[in-house]
N, C-alpha and C positions, 0 to 999 in steps of 0.2 A: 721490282726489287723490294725483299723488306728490308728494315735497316737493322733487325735483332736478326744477329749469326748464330749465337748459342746463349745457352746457361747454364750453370754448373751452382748447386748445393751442397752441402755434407749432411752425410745420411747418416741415421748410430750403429748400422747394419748394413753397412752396400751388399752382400753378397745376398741377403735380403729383400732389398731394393731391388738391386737389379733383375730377381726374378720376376718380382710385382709390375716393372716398369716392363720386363720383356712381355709379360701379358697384357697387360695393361692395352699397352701400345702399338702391338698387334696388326689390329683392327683399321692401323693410321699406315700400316706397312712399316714402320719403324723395326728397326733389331739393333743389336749390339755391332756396333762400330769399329771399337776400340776397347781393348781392355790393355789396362796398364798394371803391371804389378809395383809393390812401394819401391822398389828399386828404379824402378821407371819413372814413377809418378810423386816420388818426396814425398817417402813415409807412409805410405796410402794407395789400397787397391781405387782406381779412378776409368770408371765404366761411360765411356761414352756411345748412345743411343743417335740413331738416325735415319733418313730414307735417304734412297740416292748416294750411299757409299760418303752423307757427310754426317757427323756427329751434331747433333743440335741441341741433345739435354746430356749433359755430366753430371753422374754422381758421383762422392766419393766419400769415404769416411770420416767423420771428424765430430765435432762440437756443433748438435743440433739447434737453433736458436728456439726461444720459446715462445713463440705465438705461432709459429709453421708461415708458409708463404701460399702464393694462389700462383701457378703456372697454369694458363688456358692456351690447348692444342687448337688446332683448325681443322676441319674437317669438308672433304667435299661435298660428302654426302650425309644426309640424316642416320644412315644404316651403318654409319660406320661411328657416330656418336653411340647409338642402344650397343655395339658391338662392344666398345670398347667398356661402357657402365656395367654391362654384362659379366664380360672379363675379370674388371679391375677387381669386382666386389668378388668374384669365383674366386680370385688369387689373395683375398684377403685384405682389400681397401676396405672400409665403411662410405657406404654409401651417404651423400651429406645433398645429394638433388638428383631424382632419378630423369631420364628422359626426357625432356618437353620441352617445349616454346614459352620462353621468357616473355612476356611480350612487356615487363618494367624497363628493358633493352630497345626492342622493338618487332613486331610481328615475324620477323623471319628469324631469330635467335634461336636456335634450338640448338640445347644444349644439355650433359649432364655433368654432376659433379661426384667427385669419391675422393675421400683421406687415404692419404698414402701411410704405410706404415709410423711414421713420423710426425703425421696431424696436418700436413701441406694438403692442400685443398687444389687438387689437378681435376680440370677442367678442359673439354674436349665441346668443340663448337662448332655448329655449320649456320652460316648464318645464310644460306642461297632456299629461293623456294622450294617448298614441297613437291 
């Protein structure tokens, strides 16, 4: 059991986002969950992403804060870290840490990172051996 169920940000552009994050995400088997329109969701389209028919990342429109946040995915395999760095940056992230093994973390970390439309620094990680 983990004990993080979901999370949820405001994006300045969800309908933006949410394309970024459908590719992005891909790679992890993730899609689109739930989509809520402002009638649904108070005021605001609110997209939530998942595997397994559950929602685990929500975005949704609003007031971005300014420094961006760091969300780091999990990954089982390595091929599905380069898969997803791959993606993210095709769909328009900036890539901010291409593929590789951390090892400031420790020898098995491999991981990469990319700016989401918004400056949030998403992070996808397997930390199992090669």
């Amino acid at each position: 059991m983990t004990t993080l169920d979901h999370i949820e940000f405001a994006v300045s552009d969800s309908r933006a986002s949410l394309d970024f994050y459908k590719a992005a995400l891909k790679p992890l088997g993730m899609v689109v969950v739930v989509s809520l329109g402002p009638s649904e969701a108070r005021a605001s389209f609110r997209y939530g992403l998942g595997a397994n028919g559950y929602p685990r990342l929500w975005i949704h429109d609003g007031k971005v804060g300014g420094a961006g946040m760091h969300v780091a995915f999990s990954a089982a395999q390595r091929s599905q870290v380069d898969a997803f760095w791959k993606a993210a940056v095709t769909a328009g992230g900036v890539d901010n840490g291409p593929p590789g093994v951390r090892t400031r973390y420790h020898d098995q970390y491999y991981a990469a990172y990319v700016l989401d439309p918004d400056g949030n620094n998403i992070e996808v990680v397997c930390q199992m051996p090669a």
